[in-house]
ZASESE-764750 format. One record per residue (C-alpha): residue number from 1; x, y, z. Coordinates in Angstrom, 1 decimal, padded with zeros to 4 digits, always signed. Layout:
BEGIN
<node i="NUM" X="X" Y="Y" Z="Z"/>
...
//
This chain:
BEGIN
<node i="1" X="+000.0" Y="+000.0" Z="+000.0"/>
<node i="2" X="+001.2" Y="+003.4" Z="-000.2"/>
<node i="3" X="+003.0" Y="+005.2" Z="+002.5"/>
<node i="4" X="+000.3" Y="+007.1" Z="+004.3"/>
<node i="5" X="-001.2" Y="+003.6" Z="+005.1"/>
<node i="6" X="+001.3" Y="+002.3" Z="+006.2"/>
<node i="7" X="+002.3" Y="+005.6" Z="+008.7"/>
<node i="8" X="-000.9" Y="+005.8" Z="+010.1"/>
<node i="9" X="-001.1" Y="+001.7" Z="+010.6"/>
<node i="10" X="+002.2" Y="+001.7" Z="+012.8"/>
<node i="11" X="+001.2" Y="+004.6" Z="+014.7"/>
<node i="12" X="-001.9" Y="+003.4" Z="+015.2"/>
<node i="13" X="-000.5" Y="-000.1" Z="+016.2"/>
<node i="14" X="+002.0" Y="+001.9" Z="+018.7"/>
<node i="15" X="-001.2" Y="+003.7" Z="+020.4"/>
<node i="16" X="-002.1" Y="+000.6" Z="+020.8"/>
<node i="17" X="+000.7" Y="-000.4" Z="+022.7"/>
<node i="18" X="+001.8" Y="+002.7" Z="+023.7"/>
<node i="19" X="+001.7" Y="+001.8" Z="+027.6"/>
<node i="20" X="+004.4" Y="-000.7" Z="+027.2"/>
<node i="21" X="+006.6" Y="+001.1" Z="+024.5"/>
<node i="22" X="+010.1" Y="+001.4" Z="+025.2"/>
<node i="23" X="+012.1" Y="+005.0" Z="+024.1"/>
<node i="24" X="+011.8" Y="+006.0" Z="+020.6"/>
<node i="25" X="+009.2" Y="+003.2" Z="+020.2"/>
<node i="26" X="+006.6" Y="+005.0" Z="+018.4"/>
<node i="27" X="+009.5" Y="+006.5" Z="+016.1"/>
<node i="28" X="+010.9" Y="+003.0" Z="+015.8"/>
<node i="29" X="+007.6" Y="+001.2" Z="+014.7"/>
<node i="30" X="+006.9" Y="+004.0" Z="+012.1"/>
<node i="31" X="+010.3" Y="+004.3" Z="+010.8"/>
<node i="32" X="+010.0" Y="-000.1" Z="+010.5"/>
<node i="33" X="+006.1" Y="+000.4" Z="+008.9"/>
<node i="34" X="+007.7" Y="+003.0" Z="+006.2"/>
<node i="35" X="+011.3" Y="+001.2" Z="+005.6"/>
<node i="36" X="+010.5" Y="-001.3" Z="+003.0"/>
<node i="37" X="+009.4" Y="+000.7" Z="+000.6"/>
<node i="38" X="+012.8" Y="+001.6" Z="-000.2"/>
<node i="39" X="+013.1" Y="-001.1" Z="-002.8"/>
<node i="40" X="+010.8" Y="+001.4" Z="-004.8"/>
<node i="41" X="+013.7" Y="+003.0" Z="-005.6"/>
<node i="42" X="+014.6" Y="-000.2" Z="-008.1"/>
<node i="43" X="+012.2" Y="+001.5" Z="-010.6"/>
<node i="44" X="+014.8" Y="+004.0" Z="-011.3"/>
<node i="45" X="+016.9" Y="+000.9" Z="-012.4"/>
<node i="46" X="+013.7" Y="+000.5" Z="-014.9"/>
<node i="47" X="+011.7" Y="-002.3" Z="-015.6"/>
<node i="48" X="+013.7" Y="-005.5" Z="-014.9"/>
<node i="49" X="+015.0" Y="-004.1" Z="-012.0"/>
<node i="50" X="+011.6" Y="-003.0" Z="-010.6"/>
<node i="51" X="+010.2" Y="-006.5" Z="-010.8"/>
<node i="52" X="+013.6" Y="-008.5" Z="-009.7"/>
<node i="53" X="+013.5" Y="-006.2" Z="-006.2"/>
<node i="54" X="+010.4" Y="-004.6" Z="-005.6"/>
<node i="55" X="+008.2" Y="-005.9" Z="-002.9"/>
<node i="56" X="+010.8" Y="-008.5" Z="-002.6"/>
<node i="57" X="+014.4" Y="-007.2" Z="-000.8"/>
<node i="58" X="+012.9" Y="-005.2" Z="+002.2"/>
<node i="59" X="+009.9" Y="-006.8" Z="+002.0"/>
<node i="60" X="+011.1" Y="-010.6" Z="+002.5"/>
<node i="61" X="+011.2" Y="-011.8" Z="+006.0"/>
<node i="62" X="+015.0" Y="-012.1" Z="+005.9"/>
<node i="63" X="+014.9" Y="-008.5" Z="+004.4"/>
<node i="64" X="+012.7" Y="-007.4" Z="+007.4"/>
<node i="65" X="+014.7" Y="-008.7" Z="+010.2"/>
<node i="66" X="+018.0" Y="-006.9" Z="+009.0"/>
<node i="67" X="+015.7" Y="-003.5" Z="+008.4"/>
<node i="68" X="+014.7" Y="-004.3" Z="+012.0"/>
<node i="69" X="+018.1" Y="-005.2" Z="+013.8"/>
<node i="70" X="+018.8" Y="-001.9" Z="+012.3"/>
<node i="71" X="+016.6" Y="+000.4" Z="+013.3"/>
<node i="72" X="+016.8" Y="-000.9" Z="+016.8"/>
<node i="73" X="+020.4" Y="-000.7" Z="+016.7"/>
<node i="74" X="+020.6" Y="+002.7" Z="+015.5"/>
<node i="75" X="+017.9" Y="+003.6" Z="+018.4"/>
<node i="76" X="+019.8" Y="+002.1" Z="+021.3"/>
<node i="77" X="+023.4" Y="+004.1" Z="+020.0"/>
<node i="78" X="+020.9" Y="+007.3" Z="+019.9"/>
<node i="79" X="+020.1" Y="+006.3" Z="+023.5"/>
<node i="80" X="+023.2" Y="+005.7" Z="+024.6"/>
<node i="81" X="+024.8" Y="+008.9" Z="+023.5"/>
<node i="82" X="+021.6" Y="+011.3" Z="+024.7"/>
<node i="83" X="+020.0" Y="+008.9" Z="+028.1"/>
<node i="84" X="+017.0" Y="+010.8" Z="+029.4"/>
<node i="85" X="+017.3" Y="+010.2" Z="+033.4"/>
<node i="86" X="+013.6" Y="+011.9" Z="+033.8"/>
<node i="87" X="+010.2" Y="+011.8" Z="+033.1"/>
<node i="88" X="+008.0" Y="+012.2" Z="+029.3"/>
<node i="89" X="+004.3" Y="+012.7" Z="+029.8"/>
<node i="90" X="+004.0" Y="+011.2" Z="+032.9"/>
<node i="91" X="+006.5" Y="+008.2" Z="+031.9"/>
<node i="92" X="+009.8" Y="+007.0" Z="+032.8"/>
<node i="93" X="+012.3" Y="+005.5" Z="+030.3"/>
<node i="94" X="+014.3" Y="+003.0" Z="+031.7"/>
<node i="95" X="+017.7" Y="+002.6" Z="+029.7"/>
<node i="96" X="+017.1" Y="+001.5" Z="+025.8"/>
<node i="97" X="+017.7" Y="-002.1" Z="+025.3"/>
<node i="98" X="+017.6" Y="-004.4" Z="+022.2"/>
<node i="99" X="+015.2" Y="-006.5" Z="+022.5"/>
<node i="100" X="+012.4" Y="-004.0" Z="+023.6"/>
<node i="101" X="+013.6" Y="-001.9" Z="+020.9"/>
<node i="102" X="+013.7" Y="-005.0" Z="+018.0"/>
<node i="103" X="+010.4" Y="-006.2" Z="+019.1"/>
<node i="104" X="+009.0" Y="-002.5" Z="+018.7"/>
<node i="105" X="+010.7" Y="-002.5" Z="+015.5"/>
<node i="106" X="+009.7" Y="-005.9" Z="+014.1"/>
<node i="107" X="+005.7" Y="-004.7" Z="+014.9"/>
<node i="108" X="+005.9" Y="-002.0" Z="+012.5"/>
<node i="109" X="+007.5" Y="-004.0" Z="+009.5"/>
<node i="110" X="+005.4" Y="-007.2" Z="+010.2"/>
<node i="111" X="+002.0" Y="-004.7" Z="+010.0"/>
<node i="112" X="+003.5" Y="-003.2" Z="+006.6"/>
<node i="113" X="+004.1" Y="-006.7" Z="+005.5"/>
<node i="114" X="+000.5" Y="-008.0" Z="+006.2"/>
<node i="115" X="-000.8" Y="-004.7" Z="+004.2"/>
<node i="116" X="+001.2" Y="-005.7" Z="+001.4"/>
<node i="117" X="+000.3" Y="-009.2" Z="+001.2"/>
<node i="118" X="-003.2" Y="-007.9" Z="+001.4"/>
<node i="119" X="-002.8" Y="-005.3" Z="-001.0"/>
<node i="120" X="-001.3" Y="-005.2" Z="-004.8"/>
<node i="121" X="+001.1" Y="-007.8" Z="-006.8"/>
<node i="122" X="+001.8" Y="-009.3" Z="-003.3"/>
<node i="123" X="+005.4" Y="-009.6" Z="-001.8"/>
<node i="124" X="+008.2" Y="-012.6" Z="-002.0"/>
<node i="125" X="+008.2" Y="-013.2" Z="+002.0"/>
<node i="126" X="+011.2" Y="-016.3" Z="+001.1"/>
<node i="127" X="+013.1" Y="-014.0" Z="-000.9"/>
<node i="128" X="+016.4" Y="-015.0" Z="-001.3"/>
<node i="129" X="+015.7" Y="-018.5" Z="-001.0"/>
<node i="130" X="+012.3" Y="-019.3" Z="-002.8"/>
<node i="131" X="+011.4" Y="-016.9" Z="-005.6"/>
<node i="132" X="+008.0" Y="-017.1" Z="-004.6"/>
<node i="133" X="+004.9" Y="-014.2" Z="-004.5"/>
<node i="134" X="+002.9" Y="-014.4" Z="-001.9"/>
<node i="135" X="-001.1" Y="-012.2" Z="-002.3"/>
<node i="136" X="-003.9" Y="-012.1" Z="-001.4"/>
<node i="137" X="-005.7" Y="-009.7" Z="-003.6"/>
<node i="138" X="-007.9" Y="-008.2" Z="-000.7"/>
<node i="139" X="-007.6" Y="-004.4" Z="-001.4"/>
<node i="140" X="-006.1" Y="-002.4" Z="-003.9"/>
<node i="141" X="-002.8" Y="-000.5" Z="-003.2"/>
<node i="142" X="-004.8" Y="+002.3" Z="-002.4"/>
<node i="143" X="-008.1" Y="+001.9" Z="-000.5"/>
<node i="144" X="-009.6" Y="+005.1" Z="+000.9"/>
<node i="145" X="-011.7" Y="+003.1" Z="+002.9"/>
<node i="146" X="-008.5" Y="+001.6" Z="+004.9"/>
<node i="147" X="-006.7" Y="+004.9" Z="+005.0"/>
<node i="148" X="-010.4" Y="+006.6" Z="+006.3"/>
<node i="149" X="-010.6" Y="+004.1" Z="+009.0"/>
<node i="150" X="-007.1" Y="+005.0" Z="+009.9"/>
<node i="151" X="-007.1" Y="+008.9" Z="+009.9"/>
<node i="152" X="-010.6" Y="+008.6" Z="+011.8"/>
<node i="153" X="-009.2" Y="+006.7" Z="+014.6"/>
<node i="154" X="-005.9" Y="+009.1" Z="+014.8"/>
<node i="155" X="-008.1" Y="+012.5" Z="+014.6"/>
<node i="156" X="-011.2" Y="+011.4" Z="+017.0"/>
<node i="157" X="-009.5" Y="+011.2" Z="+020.3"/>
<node i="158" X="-007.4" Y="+014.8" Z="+019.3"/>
<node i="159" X="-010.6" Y="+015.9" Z="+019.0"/>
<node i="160" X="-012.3" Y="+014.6" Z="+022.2"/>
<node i="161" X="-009.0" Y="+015.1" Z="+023.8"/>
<node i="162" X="-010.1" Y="+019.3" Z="+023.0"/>
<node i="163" X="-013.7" Y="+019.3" Z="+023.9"/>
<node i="164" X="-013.0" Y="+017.7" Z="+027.5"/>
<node i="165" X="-009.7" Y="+020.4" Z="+028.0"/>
<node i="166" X="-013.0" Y="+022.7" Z="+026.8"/>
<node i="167" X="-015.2" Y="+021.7" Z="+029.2"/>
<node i="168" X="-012.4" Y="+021.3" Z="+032.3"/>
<node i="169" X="-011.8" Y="+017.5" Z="+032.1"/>
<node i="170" X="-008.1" Y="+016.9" Z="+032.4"/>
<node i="171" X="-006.8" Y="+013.1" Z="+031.3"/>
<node i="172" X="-003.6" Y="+011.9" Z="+032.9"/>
<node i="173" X="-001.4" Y="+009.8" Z="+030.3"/>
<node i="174" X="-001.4" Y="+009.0" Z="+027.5"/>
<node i="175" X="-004.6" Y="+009.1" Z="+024.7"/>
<node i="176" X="-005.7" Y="+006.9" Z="+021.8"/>
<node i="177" X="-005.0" Y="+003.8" Z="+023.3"/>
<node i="178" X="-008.5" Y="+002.4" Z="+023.3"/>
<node i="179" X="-009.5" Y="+004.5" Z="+019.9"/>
<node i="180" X="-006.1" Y="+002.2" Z="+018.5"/>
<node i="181" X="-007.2" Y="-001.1" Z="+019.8"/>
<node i="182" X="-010.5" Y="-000.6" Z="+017.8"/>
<node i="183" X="-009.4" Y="+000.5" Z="+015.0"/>
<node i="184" X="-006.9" Y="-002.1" Z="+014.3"/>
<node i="185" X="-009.9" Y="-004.7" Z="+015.2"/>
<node i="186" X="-011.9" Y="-002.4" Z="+012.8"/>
<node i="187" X="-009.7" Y="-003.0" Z="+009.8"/>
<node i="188" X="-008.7" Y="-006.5" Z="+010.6"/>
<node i="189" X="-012.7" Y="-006.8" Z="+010.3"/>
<node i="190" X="-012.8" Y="-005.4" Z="+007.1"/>
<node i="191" X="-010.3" Y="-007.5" Z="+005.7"/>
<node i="192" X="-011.9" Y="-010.3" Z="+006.6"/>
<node i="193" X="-015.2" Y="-009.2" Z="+004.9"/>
<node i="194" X="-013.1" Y="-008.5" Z="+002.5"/>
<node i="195" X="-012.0" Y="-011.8" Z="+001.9"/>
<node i="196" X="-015.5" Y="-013.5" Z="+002.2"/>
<node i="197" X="-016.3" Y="-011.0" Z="-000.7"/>
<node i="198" X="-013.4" Y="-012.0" Z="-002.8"/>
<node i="199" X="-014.6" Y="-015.8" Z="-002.1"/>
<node i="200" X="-017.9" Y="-015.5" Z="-003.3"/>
<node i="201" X="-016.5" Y="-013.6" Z="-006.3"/>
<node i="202" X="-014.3" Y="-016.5" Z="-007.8"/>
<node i="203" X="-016.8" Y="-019.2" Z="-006.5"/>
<node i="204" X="-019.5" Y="-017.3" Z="-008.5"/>
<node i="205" X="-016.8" Y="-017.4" Z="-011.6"/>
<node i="206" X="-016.2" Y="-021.1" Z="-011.5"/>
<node i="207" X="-019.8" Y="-021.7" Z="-011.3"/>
<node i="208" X="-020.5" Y="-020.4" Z="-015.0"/>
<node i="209" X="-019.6" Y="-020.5" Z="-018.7"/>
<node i="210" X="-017.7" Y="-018.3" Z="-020.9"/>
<node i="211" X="-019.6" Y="-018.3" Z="-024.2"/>
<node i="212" X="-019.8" Y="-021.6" Z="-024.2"/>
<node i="213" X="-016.4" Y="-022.9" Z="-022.9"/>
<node i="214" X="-016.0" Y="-024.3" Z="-019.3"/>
<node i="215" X="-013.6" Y="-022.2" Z="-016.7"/>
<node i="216" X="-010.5" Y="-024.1" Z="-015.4"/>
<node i="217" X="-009.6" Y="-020.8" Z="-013.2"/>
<node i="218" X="-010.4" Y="-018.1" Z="-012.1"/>
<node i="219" X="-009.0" Y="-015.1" Z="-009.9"/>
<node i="220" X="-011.0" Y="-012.3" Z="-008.6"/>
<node i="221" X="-009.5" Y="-008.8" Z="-007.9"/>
<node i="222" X="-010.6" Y="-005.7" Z="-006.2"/>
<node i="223" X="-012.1" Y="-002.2" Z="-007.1"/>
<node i="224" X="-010.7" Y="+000.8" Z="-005.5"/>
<node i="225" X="-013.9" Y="+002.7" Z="-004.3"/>
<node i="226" X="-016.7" Y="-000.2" Z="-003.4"/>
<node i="227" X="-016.0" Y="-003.7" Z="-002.3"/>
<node i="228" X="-018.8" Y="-005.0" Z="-003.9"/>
<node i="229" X="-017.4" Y="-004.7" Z="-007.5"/>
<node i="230" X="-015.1" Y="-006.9" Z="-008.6"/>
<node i="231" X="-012.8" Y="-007.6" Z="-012.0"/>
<node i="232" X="-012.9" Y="-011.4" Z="-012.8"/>
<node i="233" X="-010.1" Y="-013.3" Z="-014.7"/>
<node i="234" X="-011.3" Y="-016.7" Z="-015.9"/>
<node i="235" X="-008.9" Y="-019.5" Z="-017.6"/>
<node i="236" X="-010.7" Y="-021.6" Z="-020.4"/>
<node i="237" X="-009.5" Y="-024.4" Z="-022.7"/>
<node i="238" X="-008.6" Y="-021.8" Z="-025.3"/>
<node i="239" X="-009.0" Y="-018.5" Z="-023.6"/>
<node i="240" X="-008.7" Y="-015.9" Z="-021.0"/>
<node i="241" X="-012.2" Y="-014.3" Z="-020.1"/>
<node i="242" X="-012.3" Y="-010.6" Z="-017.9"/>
<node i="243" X="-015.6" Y="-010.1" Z="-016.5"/>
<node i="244" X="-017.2" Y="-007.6" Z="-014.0"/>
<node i="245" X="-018.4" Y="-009.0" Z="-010.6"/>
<node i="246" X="-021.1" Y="-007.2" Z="-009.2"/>
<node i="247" X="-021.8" Y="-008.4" Z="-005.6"/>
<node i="248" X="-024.3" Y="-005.9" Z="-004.4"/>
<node i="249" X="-027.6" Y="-006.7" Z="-003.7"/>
<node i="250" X="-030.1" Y="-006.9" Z="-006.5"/>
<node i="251" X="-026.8" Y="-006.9" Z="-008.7"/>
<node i="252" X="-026.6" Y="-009.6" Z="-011.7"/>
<node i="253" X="-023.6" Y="-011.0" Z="-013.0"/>
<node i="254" X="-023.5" Y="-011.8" Z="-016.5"/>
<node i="255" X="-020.4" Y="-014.1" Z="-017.7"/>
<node i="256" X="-021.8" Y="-013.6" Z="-021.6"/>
<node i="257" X="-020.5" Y="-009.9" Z="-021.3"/>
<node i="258" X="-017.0" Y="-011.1" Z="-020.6"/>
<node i="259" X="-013.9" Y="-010.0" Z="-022.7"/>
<node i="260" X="-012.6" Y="-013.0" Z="-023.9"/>
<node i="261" X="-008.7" Y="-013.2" Z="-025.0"/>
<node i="262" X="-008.0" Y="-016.1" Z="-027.4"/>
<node i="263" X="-004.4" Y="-017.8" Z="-026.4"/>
<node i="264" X="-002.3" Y="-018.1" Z="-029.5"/>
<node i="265" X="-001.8" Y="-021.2" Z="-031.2"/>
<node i="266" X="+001.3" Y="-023.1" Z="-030.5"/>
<node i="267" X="+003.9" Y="-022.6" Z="-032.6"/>
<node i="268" X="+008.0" Y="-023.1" Z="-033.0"/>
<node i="269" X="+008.6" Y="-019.3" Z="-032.0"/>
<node i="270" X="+006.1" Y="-019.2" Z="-029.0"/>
<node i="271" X="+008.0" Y="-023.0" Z="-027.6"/>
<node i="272" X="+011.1" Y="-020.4" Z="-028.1"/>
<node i="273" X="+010.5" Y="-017.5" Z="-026.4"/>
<node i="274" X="+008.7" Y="-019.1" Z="-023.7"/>
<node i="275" X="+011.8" Y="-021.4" Z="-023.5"/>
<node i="276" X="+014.1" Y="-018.5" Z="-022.3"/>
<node i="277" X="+015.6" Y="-017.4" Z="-018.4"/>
<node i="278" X="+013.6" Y="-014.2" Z="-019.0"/>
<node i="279" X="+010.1" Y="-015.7" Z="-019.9"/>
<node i="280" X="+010.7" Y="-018.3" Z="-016.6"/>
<node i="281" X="+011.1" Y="-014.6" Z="-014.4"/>
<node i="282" X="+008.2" Y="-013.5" Z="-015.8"/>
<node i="283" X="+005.6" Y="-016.5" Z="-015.8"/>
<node i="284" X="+007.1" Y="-016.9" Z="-011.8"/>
<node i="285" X="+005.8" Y="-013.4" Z="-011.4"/>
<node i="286" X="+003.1" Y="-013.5" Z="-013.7"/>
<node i="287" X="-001.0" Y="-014.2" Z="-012.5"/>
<node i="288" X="-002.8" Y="-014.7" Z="-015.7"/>
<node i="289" X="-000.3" Y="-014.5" Z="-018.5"/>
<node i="290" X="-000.7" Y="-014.0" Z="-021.7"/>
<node i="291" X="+001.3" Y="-014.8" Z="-024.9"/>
<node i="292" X="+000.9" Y="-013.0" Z="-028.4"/>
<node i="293" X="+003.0" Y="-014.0" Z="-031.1"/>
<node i="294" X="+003.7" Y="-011.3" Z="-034.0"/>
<node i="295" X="+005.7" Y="-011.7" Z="-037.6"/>
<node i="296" X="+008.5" Y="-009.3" Z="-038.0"/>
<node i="297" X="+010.5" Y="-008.3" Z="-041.5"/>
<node i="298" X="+013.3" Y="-011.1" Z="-040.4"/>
<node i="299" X="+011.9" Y="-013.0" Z="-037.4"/>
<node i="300" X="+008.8" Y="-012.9" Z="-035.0"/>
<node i="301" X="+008.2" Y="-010.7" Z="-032.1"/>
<node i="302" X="+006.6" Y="-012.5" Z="-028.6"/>
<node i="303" X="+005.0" Y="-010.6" Z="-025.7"/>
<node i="304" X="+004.2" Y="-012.0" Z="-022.6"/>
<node i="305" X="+001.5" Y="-010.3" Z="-020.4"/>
<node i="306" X="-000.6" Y="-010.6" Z="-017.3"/>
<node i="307" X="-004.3" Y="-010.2" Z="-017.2"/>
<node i="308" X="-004.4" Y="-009.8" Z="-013.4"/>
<node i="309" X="-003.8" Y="-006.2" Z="-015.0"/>
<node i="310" X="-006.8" Y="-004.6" Z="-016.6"/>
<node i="311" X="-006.3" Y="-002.4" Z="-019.5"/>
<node i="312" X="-004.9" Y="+000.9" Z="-019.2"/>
<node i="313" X="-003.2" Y="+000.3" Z="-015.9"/>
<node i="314" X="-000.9" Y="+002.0" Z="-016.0"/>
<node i="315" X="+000.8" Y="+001.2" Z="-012.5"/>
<node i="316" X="+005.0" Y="+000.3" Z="-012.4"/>
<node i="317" X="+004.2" Y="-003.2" Z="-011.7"/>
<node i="318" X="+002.2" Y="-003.6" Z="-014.6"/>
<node i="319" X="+005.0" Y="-005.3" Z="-016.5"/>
<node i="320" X="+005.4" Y="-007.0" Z="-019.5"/>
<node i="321" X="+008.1" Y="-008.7" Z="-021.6"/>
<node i="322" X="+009.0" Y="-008.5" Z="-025.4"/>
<node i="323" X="+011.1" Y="-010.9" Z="-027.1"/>
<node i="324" X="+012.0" Y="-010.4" Z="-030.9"/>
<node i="325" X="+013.4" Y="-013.6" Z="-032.7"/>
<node i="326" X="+015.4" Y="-014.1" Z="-036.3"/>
<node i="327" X="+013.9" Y="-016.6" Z="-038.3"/>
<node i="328" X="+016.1" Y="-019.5" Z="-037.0"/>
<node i="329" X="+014.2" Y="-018.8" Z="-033.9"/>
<node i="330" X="+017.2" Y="-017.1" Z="-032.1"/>
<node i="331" X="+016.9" Y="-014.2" Z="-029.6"/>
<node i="332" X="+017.8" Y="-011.6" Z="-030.8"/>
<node i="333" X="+016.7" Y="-008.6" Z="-027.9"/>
<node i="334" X="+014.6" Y="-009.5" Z="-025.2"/>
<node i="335" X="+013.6" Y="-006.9" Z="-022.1"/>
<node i="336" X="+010.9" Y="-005.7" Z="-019.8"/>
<node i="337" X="+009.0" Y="-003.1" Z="-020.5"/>
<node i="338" X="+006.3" Y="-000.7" Z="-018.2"/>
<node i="339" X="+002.5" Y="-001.0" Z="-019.7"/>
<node i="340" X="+002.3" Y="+002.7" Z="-019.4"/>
<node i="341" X="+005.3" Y="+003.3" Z="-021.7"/>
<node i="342" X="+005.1" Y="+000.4" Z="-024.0"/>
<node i="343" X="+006.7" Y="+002.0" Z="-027.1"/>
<node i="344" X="+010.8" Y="+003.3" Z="-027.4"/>
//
């Protein structure tokens, strides 16, 4: 998800905890929440880059213990060279020590890692050892509804916090905690209704026909502003169907509207394409993909896409790879390029 989401989810989840935070543990659980999204930087490195480390260095668990032995270590040096020896709103801070200050640590890039798994292309939580994405296609990577819930819970006790200073009430200690603790159960709640939604979504797919032609899979995927619409990607014998999933009430889903995407035939330059280290990367990374194969002046041209994507998206990890081939079925450029900029 993007960063706000992620801020306000670690310092909501150190409200929660706020009573048993060491020093620097709110700054230590946000600073953890925000940290892995530093491998977005690998999209400066362009395409193959982006998809080799994004969601997959600082987002790994291996990734997200080092980023957390870090940030702990840096915290105890800061306390070490400035100790406070008295008392912060009504608190005293013993001396900083590791594990306090790792386990603060490892709560903020745990909750970034669950928003992420919920949220977008998913992460690689084995990375370096299993090239493996792990998603569950619960949210988008921006859902105002999760970054409402959020904000709401931050902002309402400020603002109870001011009308009970109006009216001569004076709390001792620290405030939130309880607002934190529901909304954290409040967003793990809609999670979970959003994953009952997504599971009547692709149930609902399987349970039709394409035009005729039996599905053999199907994948369901979220819309931004309602979780009652959903996009559906259904796998055929010969095709790859995208269908919209109404799930309101009163709302009918019709599978003969589908899109449907014929696979191409097989053919000498589609076994060769598919055939090379690059096409493996991609079809590990890949939901739904999709070949087309295209005849050139000397050679063919293959592209490999993925239909998780809808049309137009136009987000970085909307990937896809082009292969051109002579005619003795030899590669002769192969590379990844972004959806939005498919053209040189």
């Amino acid at each position: 998800m993007e960063p706000f989401t992620h801020a306000f989810t670690s310092l909501a989840l150190a409200r929660a905890g706020q009573r048993r935070l060491p020093r620097f543990g709110t700054a230590m659980m946000i600073a953890a929440g925000l940290a892995p999204d530093l491998d977005y930087a690998s999209y400066l490195g362009g395409p193959e880059a982006f998809l080799r480390y994004h969601r997959t260095v600082l987002h790994s668990l291996a990734g997200s213990a080092v980023m957390a032995c870090a940030i702990a270590g840096a915290c105890c040096a800061l306390d070490k060279k400035f100790p406070v020896n008295h008392t912060v709103q009504g608190k005293t801070f013993a001396p900083l020590k590791f594990a306090p200050a790792l386990a603060a640590s490892a709560a903020g890039a745990a909750g970034h890692l669950l928003l992420d798994v919920c949220s977008g292309v998913g992460v690689q939580l084995l990375w370096p050892f299993r090239a493996r994405w792990t998603g569950w296609d619960l949210s988008t990577n921006f859902d105002p509804w999760i970054l409402l819930l959020l904000v709401t819970g931050f902002l309402l006790p400020l603002l109870f916090g001011l009308i009970g200073e109006e009216v001569g009430e004076r709390k001792k200690g620290p405030r939130g905690n309880r607002a934190a603790v529901v909304t954290m159960a409040l967003l793990a709640a809609y999670l979970g209704a959003r994953a009952n939604l997504r599971g009547q979504a692709v149930t609902l797919l399987l349970s039709r026909e394409y035009h005729g032609r039996v599905p053999l899979s199907a994948g369901a995927y979220p819309d931004a502003a309602t979780p009652l619409d959903w996009r559906g990607v259904v796998v055929t014998d010969n095709t790859i169907e995208e269908v919209d999933v109404p799930l309101g009430p009163g709302a009918a889903f019709d599978p003969d509207r589908s899109l449907t995407h014929h696979k191409p035939d097989d053919s000498p330059a589609l076994d060769a394409g598919e055939k090379t280290v690059a096409a493996a990367e991609f079809l590990g990374y890949a939901r739904f993909p999709l070949a087309s194969v295209g005849r050139l002046e000397d050679g063919y041209r293959v592209e490999l896409r993925d239909l998780r994507f809808a049309s137009g998206d136009t987000e970085p990890a909307n990937v896809f790879l082009r292969m051109d081939l002579d005619s003795s079925l030899q590669v002769k450029q192969e590379e990844f390029r972004f959806a939005a900029y498919p053209n040189p």
